[in-house]
TORGURO-796828 format. One record per residue (C-alpha): residue number from 1; residue in three letters; x, y, z. Coordinates in nm, 4 decimals. Layout:
<pts>
   pos   code          X          Y          Z
   NUM    ALA          X          Y          Z
...
</pts>
This chain:
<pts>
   pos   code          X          Y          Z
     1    UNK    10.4891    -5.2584    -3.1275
     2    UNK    10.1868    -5.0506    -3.0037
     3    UNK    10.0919    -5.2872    -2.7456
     4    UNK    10.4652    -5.3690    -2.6373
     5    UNK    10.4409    -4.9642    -2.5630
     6    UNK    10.1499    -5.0037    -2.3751
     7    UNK    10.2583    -5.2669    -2.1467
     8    UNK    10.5537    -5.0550    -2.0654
     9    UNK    10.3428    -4.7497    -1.9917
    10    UNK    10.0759    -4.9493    -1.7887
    11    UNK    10.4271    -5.1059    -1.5884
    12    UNK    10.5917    -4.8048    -1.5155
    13    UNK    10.2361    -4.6271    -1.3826
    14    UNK    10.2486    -4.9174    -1.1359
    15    UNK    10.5904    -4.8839    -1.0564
    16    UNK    10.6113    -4.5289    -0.9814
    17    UNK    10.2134    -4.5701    -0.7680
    18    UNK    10.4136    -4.8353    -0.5681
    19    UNK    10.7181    -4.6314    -0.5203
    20    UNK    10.5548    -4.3203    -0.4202
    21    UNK    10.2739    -4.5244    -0.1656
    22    UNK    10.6303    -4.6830    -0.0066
    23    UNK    10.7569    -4.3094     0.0511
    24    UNK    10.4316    -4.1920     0.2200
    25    UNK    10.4716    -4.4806     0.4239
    26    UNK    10.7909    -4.4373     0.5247
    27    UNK    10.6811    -4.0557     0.6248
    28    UNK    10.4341    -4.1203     0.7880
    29    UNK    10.5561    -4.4326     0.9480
    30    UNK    10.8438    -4.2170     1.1228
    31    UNK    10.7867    -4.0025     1.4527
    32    UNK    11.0254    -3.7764     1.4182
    33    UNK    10.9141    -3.6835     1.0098
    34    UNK    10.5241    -3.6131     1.1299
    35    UNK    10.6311    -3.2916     1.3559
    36    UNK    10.4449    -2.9933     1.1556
    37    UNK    10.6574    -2.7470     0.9803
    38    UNK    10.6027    -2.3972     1.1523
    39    UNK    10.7054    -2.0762     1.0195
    40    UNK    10.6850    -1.8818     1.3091
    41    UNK    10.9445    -1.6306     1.3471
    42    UNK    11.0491    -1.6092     1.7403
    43    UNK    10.9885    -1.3083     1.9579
    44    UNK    10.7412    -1.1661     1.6781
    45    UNK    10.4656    -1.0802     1.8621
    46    UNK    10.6916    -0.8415     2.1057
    47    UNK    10.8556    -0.6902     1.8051
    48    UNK    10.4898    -0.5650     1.7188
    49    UNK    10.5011    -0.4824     2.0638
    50    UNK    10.6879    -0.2023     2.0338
    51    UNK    10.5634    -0.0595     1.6728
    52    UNK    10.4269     0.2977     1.6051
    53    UNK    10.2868     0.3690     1.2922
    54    UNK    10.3428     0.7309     1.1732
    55    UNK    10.1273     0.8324     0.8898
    56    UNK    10.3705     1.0631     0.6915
    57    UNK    10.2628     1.1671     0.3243
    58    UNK    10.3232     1.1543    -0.1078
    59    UNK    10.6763     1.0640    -0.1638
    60    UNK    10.7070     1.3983    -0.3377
    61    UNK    10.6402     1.5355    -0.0166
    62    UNK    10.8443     1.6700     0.2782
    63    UNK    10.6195     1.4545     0.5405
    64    UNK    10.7399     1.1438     0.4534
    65    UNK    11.1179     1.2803     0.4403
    66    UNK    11.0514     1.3687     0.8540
    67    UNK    10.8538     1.0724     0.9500
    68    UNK    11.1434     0.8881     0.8180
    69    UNK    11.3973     1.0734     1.0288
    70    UNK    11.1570     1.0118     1.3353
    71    UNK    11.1541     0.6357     1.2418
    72    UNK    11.5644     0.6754     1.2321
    73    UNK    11.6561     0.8796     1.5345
    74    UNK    11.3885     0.6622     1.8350
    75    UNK    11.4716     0.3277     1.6618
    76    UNK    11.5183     0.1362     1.9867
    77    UNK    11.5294    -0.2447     1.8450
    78    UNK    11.1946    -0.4658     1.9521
    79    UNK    11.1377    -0.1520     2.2707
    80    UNK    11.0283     0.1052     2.0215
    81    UNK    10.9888     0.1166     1.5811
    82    UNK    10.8174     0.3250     1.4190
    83    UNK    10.6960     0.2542     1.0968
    84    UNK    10.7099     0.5409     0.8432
    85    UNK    10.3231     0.4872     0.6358
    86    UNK    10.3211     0.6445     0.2931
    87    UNK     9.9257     0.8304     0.2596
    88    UNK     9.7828     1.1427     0.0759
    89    UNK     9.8671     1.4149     0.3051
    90    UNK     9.7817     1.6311     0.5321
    91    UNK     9.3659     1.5660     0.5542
    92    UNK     9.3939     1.2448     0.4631
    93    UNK     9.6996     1.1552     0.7891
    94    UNK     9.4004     1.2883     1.0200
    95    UNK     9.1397     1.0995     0.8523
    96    UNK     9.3932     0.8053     0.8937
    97    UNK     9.4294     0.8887     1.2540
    98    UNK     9.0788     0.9036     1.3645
    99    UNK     8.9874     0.5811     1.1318
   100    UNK     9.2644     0.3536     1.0309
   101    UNK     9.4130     0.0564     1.2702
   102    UNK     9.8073     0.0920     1.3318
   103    UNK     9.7919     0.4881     1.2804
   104    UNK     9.8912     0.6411     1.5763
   105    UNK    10.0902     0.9379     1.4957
   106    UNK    10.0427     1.1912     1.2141
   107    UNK    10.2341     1.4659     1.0755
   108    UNK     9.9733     1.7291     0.9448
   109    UNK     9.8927     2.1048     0.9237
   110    UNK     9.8074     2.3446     1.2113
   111    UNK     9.4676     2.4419     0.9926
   112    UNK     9.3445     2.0876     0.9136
   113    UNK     9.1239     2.0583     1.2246
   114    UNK     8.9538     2.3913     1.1422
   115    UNK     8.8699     2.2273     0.7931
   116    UNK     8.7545     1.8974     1.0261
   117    UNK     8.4972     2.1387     1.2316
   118    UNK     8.3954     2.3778     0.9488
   119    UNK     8.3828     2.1806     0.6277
   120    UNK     8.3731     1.7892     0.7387
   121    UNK     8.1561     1.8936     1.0534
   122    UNK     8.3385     1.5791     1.2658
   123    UNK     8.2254     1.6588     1.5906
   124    UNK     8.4766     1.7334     1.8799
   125    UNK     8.7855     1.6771     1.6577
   126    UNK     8.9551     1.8629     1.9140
   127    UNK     8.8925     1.6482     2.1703
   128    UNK     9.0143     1.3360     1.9587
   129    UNK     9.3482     1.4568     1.7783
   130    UNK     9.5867     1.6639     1.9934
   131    UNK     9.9956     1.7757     1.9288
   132    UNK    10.2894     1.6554     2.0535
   133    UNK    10.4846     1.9086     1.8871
   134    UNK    10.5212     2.1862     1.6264
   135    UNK    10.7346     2.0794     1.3358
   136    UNK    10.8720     2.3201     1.0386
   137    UNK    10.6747     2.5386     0.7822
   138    UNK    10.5245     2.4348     0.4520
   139    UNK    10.5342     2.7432     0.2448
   140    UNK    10.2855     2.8056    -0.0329
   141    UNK    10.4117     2.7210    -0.4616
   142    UNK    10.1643     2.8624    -0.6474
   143    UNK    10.3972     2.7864    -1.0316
   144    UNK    10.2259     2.9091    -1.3068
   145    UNK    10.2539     2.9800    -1.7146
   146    UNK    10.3632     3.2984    -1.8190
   147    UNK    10.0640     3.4531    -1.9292
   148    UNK     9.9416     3.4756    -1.5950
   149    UNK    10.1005     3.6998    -1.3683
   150    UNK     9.8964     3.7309    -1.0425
   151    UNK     9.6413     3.5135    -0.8268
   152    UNK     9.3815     3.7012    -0.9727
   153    UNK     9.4898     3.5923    -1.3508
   154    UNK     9.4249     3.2833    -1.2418
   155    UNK     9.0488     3.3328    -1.2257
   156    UNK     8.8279     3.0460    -1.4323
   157    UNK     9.1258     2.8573    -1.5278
   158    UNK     9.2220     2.5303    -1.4622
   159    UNK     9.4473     2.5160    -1.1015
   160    UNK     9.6009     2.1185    -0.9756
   161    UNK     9.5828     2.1111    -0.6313
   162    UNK     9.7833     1.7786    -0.6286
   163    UNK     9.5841     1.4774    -0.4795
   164    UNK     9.2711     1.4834    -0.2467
   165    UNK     9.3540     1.4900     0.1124
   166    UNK     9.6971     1.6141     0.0604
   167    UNK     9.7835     2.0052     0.1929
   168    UNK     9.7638     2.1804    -0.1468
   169    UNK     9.4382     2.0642    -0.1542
   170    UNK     9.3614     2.2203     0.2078
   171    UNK     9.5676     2.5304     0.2366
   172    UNK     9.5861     2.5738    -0.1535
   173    UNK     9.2538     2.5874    -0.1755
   174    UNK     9.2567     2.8033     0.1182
   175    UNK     9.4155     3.0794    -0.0485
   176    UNK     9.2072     3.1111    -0.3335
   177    UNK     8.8871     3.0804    -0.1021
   178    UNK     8.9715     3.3205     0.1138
   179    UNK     9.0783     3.5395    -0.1570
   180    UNK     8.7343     3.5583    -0.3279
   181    UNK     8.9227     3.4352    -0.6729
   182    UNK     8.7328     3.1255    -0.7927
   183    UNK     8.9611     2.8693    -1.0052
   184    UNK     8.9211     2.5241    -1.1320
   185    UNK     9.0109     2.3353    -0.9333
   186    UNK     9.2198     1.9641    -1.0727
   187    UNK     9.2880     1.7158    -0.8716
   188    UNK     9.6018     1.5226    -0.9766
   189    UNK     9.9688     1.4254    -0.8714
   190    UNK    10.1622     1.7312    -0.8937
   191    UNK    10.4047     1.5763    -1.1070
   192    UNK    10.1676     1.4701    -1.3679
   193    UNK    10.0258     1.8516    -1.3393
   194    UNK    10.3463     1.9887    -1.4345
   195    UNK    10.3805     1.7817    -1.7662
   196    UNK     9.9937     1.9046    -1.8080
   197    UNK    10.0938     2.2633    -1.7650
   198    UNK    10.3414     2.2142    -2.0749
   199    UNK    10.0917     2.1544    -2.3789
   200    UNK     9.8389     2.4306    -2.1892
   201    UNK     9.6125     2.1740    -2.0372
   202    UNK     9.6512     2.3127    -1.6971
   203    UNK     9.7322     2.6932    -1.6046
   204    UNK     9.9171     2.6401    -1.2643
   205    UNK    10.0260     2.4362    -1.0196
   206    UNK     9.9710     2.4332    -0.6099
   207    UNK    10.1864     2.2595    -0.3994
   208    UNK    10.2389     2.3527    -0.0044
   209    UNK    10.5521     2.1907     0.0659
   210    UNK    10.8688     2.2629     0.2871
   211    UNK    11.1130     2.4549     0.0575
   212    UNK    11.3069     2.3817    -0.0633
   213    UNK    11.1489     2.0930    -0.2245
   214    UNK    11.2421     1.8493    -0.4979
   215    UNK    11.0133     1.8669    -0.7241
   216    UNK    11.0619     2.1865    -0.8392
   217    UNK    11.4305     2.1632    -0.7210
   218    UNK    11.4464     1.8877    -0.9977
   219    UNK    11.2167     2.0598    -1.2304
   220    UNK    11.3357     2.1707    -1.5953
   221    UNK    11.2580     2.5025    -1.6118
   222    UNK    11.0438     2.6244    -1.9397
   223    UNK    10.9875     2.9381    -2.0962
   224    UNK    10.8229     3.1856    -1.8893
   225    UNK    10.7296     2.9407    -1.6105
   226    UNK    10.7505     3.1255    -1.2475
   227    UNK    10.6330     3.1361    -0.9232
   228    UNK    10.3265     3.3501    -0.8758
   229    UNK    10.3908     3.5784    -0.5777
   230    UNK    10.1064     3.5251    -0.2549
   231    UNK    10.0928     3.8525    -0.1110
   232    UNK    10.0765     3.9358     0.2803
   233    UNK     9.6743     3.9996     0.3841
   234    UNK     9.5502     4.0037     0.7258
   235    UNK     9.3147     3.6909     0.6011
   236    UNK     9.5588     3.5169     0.6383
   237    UNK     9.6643     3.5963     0.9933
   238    UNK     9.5079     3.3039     1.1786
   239    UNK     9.7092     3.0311     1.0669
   240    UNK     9.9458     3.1369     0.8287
   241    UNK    10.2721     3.3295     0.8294
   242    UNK    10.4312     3.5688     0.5928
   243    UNK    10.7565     3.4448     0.4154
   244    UNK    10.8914     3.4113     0.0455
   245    UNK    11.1012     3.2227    -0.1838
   246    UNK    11.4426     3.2550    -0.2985
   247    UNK    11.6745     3.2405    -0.5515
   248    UNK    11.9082     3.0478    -0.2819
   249    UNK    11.5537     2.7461    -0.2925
   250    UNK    11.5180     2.7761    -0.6284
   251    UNK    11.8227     2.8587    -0.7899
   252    UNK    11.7245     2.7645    -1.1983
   253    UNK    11.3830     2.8923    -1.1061
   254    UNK    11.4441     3.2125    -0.9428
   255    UNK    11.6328     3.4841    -1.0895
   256    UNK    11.9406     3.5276    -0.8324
   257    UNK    11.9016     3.8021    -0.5967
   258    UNK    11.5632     3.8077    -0.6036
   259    UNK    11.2189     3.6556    -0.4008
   260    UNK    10.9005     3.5521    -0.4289
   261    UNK    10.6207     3.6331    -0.1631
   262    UNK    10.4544     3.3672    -0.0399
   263    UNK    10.2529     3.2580     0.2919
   264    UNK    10.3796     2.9393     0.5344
   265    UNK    10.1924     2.6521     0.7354
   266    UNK    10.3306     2.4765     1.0348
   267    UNK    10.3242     2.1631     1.0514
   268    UNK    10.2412     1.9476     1.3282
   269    UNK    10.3087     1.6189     1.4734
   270    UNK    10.0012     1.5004     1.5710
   271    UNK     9.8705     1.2315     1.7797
   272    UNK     9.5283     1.0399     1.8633
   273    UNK     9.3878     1.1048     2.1930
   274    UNK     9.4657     0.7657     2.3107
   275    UNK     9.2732     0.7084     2.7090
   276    UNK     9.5134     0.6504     2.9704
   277    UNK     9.6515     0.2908     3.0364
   278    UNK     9.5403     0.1583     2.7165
   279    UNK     9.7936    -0.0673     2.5017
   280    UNK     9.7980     0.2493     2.2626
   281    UNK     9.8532     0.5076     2.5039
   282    UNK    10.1732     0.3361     2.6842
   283    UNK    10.3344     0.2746     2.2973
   284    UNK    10.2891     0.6761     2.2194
   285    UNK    10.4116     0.7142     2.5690
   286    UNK    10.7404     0.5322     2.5137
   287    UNK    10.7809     0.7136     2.1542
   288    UNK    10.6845     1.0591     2.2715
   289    UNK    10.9394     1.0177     2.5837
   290    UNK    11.2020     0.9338     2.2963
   291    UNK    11.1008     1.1711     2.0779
   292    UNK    11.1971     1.5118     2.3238
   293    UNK    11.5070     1.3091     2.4609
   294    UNK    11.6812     1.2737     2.1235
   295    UNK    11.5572     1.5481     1.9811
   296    UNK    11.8864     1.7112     1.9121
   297    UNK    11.9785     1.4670     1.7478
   298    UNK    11.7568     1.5660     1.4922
   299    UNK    11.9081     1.9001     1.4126
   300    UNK    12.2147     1.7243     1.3313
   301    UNK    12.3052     1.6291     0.9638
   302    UNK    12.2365     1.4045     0.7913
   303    UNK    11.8765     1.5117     0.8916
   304    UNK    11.6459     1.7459     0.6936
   305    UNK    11.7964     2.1244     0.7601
   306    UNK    11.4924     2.2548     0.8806
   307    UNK    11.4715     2.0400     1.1927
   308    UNK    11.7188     2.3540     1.3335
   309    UNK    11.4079     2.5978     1.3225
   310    UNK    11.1914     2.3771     1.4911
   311    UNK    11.1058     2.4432     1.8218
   312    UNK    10.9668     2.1574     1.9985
   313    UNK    10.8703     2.3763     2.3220
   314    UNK    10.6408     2.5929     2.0602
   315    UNK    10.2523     2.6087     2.0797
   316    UNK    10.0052     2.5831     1.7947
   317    UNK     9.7284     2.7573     1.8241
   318    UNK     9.4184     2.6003     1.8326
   319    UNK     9.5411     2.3090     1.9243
   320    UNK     9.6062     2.0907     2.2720
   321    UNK     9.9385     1.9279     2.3504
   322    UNK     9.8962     1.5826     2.4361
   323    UNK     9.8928     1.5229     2.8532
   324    UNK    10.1763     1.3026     2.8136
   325    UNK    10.4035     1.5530     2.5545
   326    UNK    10.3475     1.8481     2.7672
   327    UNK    10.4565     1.5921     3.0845
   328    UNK    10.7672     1.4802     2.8782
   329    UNK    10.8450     1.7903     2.7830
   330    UNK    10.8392     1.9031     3.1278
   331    UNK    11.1069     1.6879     3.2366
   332    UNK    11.3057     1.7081     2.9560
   333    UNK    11.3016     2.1320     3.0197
   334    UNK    11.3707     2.0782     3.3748
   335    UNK    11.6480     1.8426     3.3640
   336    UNK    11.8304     2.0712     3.1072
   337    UNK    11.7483     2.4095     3.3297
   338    UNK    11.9100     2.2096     3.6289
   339    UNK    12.2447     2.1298     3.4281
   340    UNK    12.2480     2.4792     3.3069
   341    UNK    12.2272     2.5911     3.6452
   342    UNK    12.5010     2.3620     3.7621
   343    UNK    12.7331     2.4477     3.4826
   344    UNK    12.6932     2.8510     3.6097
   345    UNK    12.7075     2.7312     3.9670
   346    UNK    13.0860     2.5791     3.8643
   347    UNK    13.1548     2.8682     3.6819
   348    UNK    13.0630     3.1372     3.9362
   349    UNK    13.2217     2.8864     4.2372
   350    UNK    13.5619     2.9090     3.9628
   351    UNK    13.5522     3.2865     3.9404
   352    UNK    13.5227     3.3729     4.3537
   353    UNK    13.8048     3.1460     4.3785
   354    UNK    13.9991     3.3239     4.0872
   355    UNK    13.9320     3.6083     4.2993
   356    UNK    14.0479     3.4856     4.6179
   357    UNK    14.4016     3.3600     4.4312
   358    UNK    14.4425     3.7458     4.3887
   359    UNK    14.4006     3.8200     4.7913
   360    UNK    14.0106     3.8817     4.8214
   361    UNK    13.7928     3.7835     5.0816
   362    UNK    13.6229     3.5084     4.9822
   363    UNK    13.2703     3.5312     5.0950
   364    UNK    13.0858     3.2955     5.3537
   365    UNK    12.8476     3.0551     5.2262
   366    UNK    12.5318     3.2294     5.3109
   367    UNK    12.6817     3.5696     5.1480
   368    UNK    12.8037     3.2802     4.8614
   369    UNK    12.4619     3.1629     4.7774
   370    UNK    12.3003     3.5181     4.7663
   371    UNK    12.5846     3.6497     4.5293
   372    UNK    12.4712     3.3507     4.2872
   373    UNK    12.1087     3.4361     4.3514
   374    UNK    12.1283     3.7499     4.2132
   375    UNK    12.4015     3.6873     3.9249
   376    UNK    12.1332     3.4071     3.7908
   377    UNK    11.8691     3.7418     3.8053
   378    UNK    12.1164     3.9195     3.6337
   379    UNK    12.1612     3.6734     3.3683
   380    UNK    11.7936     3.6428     3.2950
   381    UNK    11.7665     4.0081     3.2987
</pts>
């Protein structure tokens, strides 16, 4: 029985070696089977073409929430994408931009290239990173347990300044600094902080963030938790603005009616210092271009609110607008100045002849043009 077995297994080997070697055969044998199999997906290489890659920030974070509306509103097909990069923050997006392939846009803070020149000592950062606009402000959280009541009670105690290279470890920091009130300072995800601050591991939390935000938004509030109030001081005056938060951000946080003094950051939209007719340059070209010309789209819902305070004709101090924002910008300005002044032109052309319907003279065209003249002076007086 055990050799009958045998046989049959030693047969069927063969038979399935034989089978098999006839199927390779008959591959092989046929022209039309030996064409390679390709996965290459057509038009690929112009889709990357077109790609910008916007370093944005932690998903807890407002950056990311904006870079995403970028990527939404310039979406032009294989033309233009832009490709929304979750990183640490605001240090680490210029870090990202001066170092990391595919980065060529960054949304930041107006003091990060102060903390480039001063405490990284990266020589002409100025020169290398520039702005293509200003974006909204990041206002200071500084949430903290009950028993301490001011900045100063924070002194020696244990402070999370979220993640390295994000901007509550730049601007937070900043605050204390400046302030003369050393802390101890914890680097971990804010969210993690906030479970630490419950059994007394960590006295308070920092997180600069565009209010309001969701993690405190979303945040159970706990006995005696609050935010700890950042008062105005002329130390502040370089890069920083006076503001607070409400009851209307923070309604289970905030008692209603009332605020909380804080300090704000601006935020910029920042961009590598690409050289002129480089591969680079012309892809930020065709995003910046799209960037002013659908900009009001942007202040539209379903877009974050505080795209309406932006304005993308502001300054930064400090800073340089990129040669080809400030040219875009330019046009864009223009061409809305000239259909402002042709929409007064057909109003002031409707009023004279109003007039004339009642029996006035109507005035000749040299008299005409003078009488608009000085009604647009009037108007910008």
């Amino acid at each position: 029985m055990t050799v009958m077995l045998r046989k049959s297994f030693l047969f069927g080997v063969m038979f399935a070696t034989v089978f098999v070697s006839q199927v390779c055969v008959a591959q092989t044998s046929s022209p039309e089977k030996r064409a390679p199999i390709t996965f290459e997906v057509p038009g690929k290489s112009d889709m990357n073409a077109g790609t910008i890659g916007l370093a944005g920030g932690l998903l807890e974070g407002s950056f990311i929430r904006y870079a995403a509306d970028i990527a939404k509103v310039v979406d032009d097909g294989d033309k233009l994408r832009v490709i929304p990069l979750v990183t640490f923050g605001a240090v680490g997006n210029v870090t990202d931009l001066l170092q990391l392939k595919g980065v060529d846009v960054a949304i930041t803070q107006s003091d990060v290239l102060d903390h480039f020149r001063r405490e990284l000592n990266v020589p002409n950062i100025q020169d290398r990173v520039h702005y293509i606009s200003p974006l909204y402000r990041s206002e200071v959280h500084v949430y903290a347990r009950g028993e301490f009541k001011t900045l100063t009670d924070l002194a020696g105690q244990k402070v999370a300044f979220n993640t390295r290279g994000s901007a509550a470890n730049l601007t937070g920091q900043v605050v204390f600094q400046r302030l003369g009130i050393q802390v101890e300072p914890i680097f971990i995800n804010n969210s993690i902080a906030l479970e630490k601050m419950r059994t007394g591991e960590i006295s308070a939390v920092v997180h600069v963030v565009g209010k309001p935000n969701d993690l405190f938004a979303k945040f159970k509030p706990e006995p005696g938790f609050h935010f700890v109030p950042v008062e105005e001081n002329s130390l502040f005056d370089d890069y920083y603005v006076p503001t607070s938060l409400t009851s209307e951000d923070y309604p289970t946080l905030i008692p209603a009616g009332t605020e909380v003094a804080t300090i704000a950051v601006p935020t910029v939209l920042a961009v590598f210092n690409w050289p002129k007719n480089t591969d680079r340059y012309h892809r930020v070209k065709r995003f910046i271009e799209a960037y002013f010309a659908k900009f009001e789209q942007l202040q539209q819902p379903p877009f974050q609110p505080k795209w309406k305070e932006i304005n993308a004709a502001g300054t930064v101090p400090g800073w340089t607008r990129y040669k080809v924002a400030e040219e875009a910008l330019a046009t864009i300005m223009a061409r809305a100045q000239n259909a402002e002044q042709s929409k007064q032109r057909s109003e002031f052309d409707a009023f004279l002849e109003a007039r004339a319907s009642t029996g006035k003279r109507i005035p000749a065209s040299r008299e005409r043009e003078a009488l608009f003249n000085e009604f647009l002076q009037w108007q910008r007086r």
